[in-house]
C-alpha positions in Angstrom: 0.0 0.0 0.0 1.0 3.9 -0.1 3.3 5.6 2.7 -0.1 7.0 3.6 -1.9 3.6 4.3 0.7 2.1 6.1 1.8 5.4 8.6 -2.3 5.0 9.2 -2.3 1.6 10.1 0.7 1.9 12.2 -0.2 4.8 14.2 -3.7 3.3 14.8 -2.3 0.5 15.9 -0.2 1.7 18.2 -3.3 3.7 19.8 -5.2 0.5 19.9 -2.7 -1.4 21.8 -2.7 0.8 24.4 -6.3 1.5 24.7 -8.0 -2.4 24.0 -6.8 -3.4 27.9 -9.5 -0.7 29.1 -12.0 -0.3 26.6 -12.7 -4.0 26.1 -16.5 -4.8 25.5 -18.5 -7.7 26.2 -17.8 -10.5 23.2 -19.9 -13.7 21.8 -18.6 -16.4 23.4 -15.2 -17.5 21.3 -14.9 -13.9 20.0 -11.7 -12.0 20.1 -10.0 -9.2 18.6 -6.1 -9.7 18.4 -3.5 -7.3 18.8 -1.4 -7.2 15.5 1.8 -6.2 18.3 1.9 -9.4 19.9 1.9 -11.3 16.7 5.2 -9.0 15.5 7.0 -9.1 18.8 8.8 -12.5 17.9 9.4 -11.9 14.3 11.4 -8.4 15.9 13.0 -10.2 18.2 14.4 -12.6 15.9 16.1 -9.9 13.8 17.6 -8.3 17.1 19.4 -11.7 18.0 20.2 -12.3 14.1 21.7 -8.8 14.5 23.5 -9.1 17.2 24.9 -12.3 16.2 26.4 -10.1 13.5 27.9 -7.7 15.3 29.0 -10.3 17.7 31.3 -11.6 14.9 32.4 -8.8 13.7 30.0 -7.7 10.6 28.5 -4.6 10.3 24.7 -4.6 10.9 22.2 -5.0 7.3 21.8 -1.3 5.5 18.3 -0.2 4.9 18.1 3.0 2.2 14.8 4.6 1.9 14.4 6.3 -1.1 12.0 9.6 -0.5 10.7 11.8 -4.0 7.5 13.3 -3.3 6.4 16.0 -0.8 3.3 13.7 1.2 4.0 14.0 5.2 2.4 10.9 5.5 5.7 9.3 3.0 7.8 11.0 5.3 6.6 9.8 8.5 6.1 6.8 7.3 10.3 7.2 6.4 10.9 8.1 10.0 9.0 5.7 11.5 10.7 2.9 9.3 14.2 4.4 10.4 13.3 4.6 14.6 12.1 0.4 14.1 15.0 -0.2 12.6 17.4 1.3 14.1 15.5 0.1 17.6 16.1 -3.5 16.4 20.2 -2.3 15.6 19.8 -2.2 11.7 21.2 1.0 9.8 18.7 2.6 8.1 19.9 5.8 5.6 17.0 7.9 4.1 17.6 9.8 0.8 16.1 12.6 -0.7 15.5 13.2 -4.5 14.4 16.3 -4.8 13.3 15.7 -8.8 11.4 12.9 -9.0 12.9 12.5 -12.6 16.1 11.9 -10.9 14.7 8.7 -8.3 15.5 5.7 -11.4 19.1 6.8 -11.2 19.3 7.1 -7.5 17.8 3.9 -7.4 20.4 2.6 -9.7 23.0 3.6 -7.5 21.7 2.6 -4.9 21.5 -0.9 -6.6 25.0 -0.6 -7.5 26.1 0.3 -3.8 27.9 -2.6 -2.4 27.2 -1.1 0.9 23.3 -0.9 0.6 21.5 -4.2 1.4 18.3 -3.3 1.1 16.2 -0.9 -0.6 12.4 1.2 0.0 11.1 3.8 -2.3 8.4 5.5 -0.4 5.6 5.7 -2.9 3.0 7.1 -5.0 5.8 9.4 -7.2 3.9 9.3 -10.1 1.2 7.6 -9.4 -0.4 6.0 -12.3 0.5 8.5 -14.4 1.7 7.1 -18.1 5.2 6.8 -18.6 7.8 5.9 -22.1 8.2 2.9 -20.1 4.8 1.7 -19.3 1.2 1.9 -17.9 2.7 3.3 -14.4 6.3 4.8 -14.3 5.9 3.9 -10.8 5.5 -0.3 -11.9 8.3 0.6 -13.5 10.9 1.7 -10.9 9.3 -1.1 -8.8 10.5 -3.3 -11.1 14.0 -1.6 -11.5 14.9 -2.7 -7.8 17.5 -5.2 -7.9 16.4 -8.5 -6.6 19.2 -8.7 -4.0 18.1 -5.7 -2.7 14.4 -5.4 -2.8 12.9 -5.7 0.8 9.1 -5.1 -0.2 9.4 -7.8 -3.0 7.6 -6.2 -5.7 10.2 -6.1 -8.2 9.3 -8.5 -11.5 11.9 -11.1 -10.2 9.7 -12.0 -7.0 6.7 -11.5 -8.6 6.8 -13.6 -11.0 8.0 -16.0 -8.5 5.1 -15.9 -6.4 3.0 -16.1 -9.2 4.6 -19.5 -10.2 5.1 -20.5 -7.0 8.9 -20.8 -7.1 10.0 -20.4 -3.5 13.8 -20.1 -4.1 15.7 -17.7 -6.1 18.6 -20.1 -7.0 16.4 -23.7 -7.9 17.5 -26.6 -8.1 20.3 -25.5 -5.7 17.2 -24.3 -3.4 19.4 -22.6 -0.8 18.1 -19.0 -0.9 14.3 -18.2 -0.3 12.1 -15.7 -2.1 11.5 -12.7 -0.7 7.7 -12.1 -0.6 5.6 -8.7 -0.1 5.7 -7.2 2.8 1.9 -6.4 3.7 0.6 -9.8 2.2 3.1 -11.5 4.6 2.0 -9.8 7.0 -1.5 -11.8 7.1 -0.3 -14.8 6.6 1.6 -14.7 9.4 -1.0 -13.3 11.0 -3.3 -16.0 9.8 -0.8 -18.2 11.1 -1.0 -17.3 14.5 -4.7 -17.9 14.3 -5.3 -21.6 15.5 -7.8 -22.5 12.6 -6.5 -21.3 9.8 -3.2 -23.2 9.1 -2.5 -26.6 9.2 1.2 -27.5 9.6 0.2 -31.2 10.3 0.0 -31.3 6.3 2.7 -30.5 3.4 4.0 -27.5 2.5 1.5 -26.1 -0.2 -1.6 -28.4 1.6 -1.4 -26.0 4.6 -5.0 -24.4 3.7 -6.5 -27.4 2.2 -10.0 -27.2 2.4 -10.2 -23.4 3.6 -12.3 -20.5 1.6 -10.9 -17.4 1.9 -12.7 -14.2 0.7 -10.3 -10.8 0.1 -11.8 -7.5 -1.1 -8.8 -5.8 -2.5 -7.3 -6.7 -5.9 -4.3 -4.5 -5.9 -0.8 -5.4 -7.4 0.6 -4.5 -3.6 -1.5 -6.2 -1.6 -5.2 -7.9 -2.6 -3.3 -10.1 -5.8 0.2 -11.2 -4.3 -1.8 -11.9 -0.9 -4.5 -14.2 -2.8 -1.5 -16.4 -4.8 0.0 -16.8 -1.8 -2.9 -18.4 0.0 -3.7 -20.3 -3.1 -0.1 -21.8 -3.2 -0.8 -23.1 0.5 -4.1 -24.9 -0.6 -7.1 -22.1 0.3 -9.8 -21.5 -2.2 -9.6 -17.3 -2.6 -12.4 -15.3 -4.1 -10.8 -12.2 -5.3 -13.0 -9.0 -5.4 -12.8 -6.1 -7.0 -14.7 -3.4 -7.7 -16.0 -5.2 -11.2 -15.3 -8.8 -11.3 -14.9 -11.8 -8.8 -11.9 -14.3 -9.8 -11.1 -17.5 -7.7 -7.3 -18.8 -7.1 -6.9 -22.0 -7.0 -4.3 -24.5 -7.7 -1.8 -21.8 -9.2 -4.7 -20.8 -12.2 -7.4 -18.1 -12.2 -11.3 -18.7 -12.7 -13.3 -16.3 -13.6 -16.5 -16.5 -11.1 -19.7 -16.5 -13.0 -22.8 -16.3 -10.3 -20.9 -15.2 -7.7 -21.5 -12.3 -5.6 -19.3 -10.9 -2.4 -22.1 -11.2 -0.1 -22.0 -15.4 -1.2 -18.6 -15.1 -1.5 -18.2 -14.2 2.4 -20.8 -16.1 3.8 -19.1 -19.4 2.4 -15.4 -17.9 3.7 -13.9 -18.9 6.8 -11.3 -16.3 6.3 -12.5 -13.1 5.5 -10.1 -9.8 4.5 -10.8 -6.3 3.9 -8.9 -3.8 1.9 -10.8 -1.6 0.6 -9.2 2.2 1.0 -12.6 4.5 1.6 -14.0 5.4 5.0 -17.2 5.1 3.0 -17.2 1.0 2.5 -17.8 -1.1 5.4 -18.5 -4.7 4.8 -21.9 -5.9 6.0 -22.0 -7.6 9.0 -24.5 -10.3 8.4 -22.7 -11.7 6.0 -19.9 -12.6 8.2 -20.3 -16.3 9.9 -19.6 -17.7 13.3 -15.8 -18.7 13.4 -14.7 -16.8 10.9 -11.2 -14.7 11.0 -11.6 -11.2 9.5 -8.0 -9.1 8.8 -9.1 -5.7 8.2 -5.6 -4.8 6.2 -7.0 -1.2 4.8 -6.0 2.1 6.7 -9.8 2.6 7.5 -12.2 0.1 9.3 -14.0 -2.1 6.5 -16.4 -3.5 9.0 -18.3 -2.4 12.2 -15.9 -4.0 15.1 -18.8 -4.0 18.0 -21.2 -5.7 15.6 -18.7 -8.9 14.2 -17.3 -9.3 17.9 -21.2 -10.0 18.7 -20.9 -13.5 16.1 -19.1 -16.5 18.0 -16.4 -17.5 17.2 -15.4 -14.2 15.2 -11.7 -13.7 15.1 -10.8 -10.4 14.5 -7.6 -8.0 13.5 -8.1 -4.5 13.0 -4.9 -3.7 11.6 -2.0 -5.1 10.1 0.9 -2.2 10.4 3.3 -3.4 13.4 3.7 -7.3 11.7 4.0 -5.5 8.4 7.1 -3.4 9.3 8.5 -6.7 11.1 8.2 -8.5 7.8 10.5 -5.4 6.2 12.7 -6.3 8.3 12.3 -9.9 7.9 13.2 -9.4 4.3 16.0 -7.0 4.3 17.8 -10.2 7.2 16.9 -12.6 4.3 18.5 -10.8 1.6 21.4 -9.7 4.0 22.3 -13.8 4.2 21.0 -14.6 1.1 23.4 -12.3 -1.2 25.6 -9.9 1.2 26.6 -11.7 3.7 30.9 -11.9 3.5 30.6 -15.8 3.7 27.7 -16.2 0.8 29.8 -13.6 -1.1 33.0 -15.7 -0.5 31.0 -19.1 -2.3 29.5 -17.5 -4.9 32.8 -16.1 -5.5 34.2 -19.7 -5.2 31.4 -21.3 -7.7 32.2 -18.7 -10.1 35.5 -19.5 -10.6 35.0 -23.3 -10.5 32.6 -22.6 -13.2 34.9 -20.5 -15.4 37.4 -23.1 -14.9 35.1 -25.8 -16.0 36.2 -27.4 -19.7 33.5 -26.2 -21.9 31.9 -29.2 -24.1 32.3 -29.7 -27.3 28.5 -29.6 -28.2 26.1 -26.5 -26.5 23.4 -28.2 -25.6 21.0 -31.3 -26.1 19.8 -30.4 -29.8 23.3 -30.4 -30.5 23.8 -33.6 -29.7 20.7 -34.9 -31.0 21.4 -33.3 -34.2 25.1 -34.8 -34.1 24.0 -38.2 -33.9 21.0 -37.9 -36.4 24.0 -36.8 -39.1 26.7 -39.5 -38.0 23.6 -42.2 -38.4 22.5 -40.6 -41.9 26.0 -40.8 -42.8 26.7 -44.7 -42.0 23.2 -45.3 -43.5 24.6 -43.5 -47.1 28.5 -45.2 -46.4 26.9 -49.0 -46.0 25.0 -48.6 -49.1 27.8 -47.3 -51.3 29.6 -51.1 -50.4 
């Protein structure tokens, strides 16, 4: 989502946690609303100790650059608040100002080409969806202009187009560095995750949702699309809804819904999730049925809190902001040891010069061979008949 969005949902989520203890209202029995803190507290912890670890041998902490072009205050708290977390948890964080936004592809390029930056944010909208030389969105387009080995938010094409193949690894077969995967569609899983109905680890990897319907109003290439693959690739059934068409995800293909509305979509959901980003749409509460987990991941409240903590068995999250910035900084570790760490540095350095060392074949590849042998065979078939 925006700068705006997420400084939104952080802030109210920090005046939530503090006010839930006292305000607390009477539920239906089974129905709670969760505080997205608690859920984020061992995901931050996790990076402290994997920090300190560093330091402990020697290495400098991970490098976080923000990249700010645009005049919003809500992109620049949203900067601040991204440098306090992570300097709290002992990353360095380094915010830089273009102040052209013409000027933000190359100081993203160098900031690429930075062997000292190990991650990278651009705080956006900068154009918006404004038309570009290079595409629909010049936006998409510097989004997809993050390296790989550097992007934190995992929305550059590389990640994408793992998650839409579901490809967890970067280097396969070799399968020893893991995708990075967006930052606020993360963020519910792992939220989901915490929840005690909705994952099953008792079952494979990719079976973990088997038999689950989940519901998400928000098709956006930030959150609503990513979020819906990933939930597919662990097994759920996702109804996708967007302001003119409901698809379904499943098995890694896309259906288009014919009959289908979001009030049947919801009511046959046991996971429901609202991103909608209006204060004027909130999501009926009738619809919703007992047991059901409802994320609300938007910046306002899709749905009327003191009426869905009335059905039992409701579990509910009002917001999503403190696991998403955990995640952030989830994925700028995972990079960190995936591609800058000095001992992965020192064996890819290693398997690069075994490789150029390697005697290079006589033949390229497997047509060549193939069309080697069809020619040698031709040829004896044409020297036995001349005897």
């Amino acid at each position: 989502a925006t700068a705006a969005i997420r400084i939104k949902n952080i802030t109210k989520s920090t005046m939530a946690s503090e006010t839930d203890t006292t305000n607390e209202k009477q539920h239906a029995p089974g129905a709670k609303k969760i505080d997205a803190g608690s859920i984020a507290k061992p995901f931050r912890e996790e990076v402290r100790n994997q920090v300190q670890k560093l330091k402990d041998s020697g290495i400098e902490a991970p490098l976080l650059v923000g990249l700010l072009a645009n005049a919003d205050p809500a992109a620049r708290k949203y900067a601040e608040w991204t440098g306090r977390a992570c300097r709290a948890d002992g990353m360095r964080y380094e915010l830089r100002t273009v102040d052209d936004p013409i000027d933000v592809e190359a100081a993203l390029r160098d900031a690429n080409d930075d062997p000292r930056v190990h991650g990278i944010i651009v705080y956006y909208p900068i154009f918006g969806q404004v038309e570009s030389f290079s595409g629909e969105s010049q936006d998409d387009y510097l989004r997809d202009t993050v390296s790989y080995k550097c992007d934190v938010e995992g929305l550059c094409h590389d990640y994408r187009s793992n998650l839409y193949r579901n490809m967890r690894y970067v280097d396969s077969p070799a399968n020893t560095k893991k995708c990075v995967l967006p930052c606020t569609a993360l963020s519910v899983v792992k939220i989901l995750e915490s929840c005690p109905t909705c994952y099953d680890k008792s079952k494979p990897i990719g079976r973990h949702m088997e038999g689950k319907a989940v519901t998400i109003i928000n098709r956006s290439e930030i959150v609503g699309r990513p979020l819906a693959a990933m939930l597919a690739n662990d097994g759920a059934d996702v109804y996708s809804i967007d302001i003119d068409s409901i698809y379904l995800f499943r098995g890694g293909k896309l259906h288009k819904c014919e009959g289908e509305t979001p009030e049947s979509c919801v009511r046959k959901s046991n996971i429901v999730i609202t991103g909608v980003p209006t204060k004027n749409y909130v999501l009926p509460s009738e619809w919703i049925q007992p047991n059901t987990t409802v994320v609300n991941v938007a910046s306002f409240k899709n749905v009327n809190e003191d009426e869905i903590l009335q059905i039992e068995g409701v579990q509910y999250i009002p917001m999503v902001g403190k696991v998403t910035v955990a995640m952030l900084e989830r994925n700028l570790m995972r990079l960190f040891y995936n591609f800058h760490h000095p001992d992965r540095q020192y064996e890819d350095r290693n398997k690069a010069a075994l490789e150029a060392q390697r005697p290079t074949p006589w033949y390229g590849n497997a047509v060549q061979i193939y069309t080697a042998l069809a020619a040698t065979a031709v040829l004896g078939m044409m020297l036995s008949r001349l005897k």
